[in-house]
N, C-alpha and C positions, 0 to 999 in steps of 0.2 A: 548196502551197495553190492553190486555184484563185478566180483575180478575177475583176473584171467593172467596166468603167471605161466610162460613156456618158454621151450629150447628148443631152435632153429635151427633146421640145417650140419646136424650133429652126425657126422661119420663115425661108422664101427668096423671093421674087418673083421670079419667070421665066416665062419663055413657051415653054411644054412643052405635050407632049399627042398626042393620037393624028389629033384632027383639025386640019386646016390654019388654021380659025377659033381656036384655039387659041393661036395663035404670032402671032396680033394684037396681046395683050395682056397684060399682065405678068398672074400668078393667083399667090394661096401654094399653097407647097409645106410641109409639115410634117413631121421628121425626127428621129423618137426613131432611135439608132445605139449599140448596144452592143456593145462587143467584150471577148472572155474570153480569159486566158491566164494561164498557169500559172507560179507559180515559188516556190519553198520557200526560207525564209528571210526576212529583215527585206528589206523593199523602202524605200530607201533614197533613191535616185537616180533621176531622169526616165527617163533611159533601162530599167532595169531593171522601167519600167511602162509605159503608154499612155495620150500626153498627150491629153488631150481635148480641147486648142487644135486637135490632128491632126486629129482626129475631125471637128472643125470645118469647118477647113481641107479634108479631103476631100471634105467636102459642099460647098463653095463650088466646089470646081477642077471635080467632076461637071457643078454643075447650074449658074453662072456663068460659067463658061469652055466649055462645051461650043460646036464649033464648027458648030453646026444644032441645032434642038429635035431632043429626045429624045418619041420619041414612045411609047413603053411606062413605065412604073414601072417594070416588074421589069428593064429596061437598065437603067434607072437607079441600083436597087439594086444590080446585079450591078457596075455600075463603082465602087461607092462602096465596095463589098467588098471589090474588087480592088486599091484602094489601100490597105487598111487589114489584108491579111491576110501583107503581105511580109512581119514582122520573125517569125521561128520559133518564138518561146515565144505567138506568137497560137493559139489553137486552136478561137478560134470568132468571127464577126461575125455579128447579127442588125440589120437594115435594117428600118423602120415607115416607110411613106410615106402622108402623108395625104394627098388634095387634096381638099379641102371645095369648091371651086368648080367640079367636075369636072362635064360636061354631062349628066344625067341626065334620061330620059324626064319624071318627075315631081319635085317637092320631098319630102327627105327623105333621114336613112340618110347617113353620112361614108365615102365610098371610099378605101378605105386597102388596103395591099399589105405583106406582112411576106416577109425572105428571110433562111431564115438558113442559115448558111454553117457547115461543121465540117470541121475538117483532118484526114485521113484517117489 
């Protein structure tokens, strides 16, 4: 059977971003994260799923413990991937990153970035 276990809508304040005015000040970050894997049978046990305290948990170690702002989304997605695609019966993680406070020419329009990941 094929699952799909994620965290919606999950705000972070950090100081990211492409330009240097950026890592002034804290901005949300917003973080739909779903990841799919497969497995037949009664699913029973934490392990034999995917906790979404993880899920969590990854998104904090990326974008609160990183040691210098992150200055792209899609880094950012790509490490939050990368944590979440070790255990083998994963076979997909898809990353939504919003930033609503992202510096744009005019007002209007939510910048968001989607990355999704499939095990070969």
């Amino acid at each position: 059977m094929h699952w799909r276990v994620g965290l919606e809508g999950y705000e972070v304040m950090a100081r990211h971003g492409y330009f240097d005015h950026e890592h002034q000040a804290e901005q949300p970050f917003v973080f739909t994260v779903w990841v799919t894997f497969d497995r037949s049978g009664p699913i029973t046990e934490l392990e034999d799923s995917i906790n979404y305290a993880d899920v969590q948990a990854a998104i904090d170690a990326v974008v609160l413990e990183a040691p210098s702002p992150i200055r792209l989304l899609e880094d950012m997605a790509q490490r939050i991937i990368e944590r979440l695609n070790k255990p083998p019966f994963v076979s997909g993680v898809t990353v939504r990153i919003e930033k609503p406070e992202a510096p744009l020419p005019h007002p209007g329009g939510l910048p968001v970035i989607e990355a999704v990941w499939n095990a070969a």
